[in-house]
N, C-alpha and C positions, 0 to 999 in steps of 0.2 A: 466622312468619306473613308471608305474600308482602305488599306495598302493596295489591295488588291485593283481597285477603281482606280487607284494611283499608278498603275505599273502601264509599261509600255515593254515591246516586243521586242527581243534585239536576237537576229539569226547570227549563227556562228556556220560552219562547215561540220557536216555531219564526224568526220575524223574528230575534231576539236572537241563536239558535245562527247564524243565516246570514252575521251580522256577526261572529258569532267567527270560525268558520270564513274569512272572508275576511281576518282579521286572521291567521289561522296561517297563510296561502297564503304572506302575507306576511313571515315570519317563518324561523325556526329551529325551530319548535315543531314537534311527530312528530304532534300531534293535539291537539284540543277539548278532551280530559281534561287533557292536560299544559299546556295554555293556563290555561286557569280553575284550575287548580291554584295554576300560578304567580302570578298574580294575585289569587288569595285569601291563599293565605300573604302578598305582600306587604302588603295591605291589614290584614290582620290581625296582623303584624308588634307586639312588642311595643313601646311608647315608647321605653323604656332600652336596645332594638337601632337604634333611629334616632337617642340621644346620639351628636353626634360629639368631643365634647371632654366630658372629666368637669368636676365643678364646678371641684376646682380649678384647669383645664387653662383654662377660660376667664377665671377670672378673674387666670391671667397673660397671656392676649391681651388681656381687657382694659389691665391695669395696662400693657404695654407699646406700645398705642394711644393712652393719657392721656401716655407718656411722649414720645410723635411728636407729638403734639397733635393728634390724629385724635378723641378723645373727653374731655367735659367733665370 
């Protein structure tokens, strides 16, 4: 099944779509769909895709901060 057969319709206020659209002029984006798109996905992104260090990856930056005396 295509993205496309995947997709559903979602209305904005015509103000709102005028401000996307001028945001994709400005951009890299092919179109309105492929903007809000992008833009959802990121917002919707789950927590554990925006960890940048796992637990215990930070708590050796910690310990090695305590060790410069950067942190108490």
């Amino acid at each position: 099944m295509s993205k496309e057969q995947d997709s559903k319709a979602v209305y904005v206020s015509a103000d709102i779509y005028q401000k996307i659209q001028e945001r994709v002029e400005a951009t890299g984006f092919g179109s309105v769909d492929e903007y809000v798109a992008f833009v959802m996905e990121e917002v919707l992104k789950d927590e554990d895709e925006e960890e940048v260090f796992s637990k215990e990856e930070e708590e050796e930056v910690k310990k090695r901060l305590r060790a410069l005396g950067y942190l108490d």
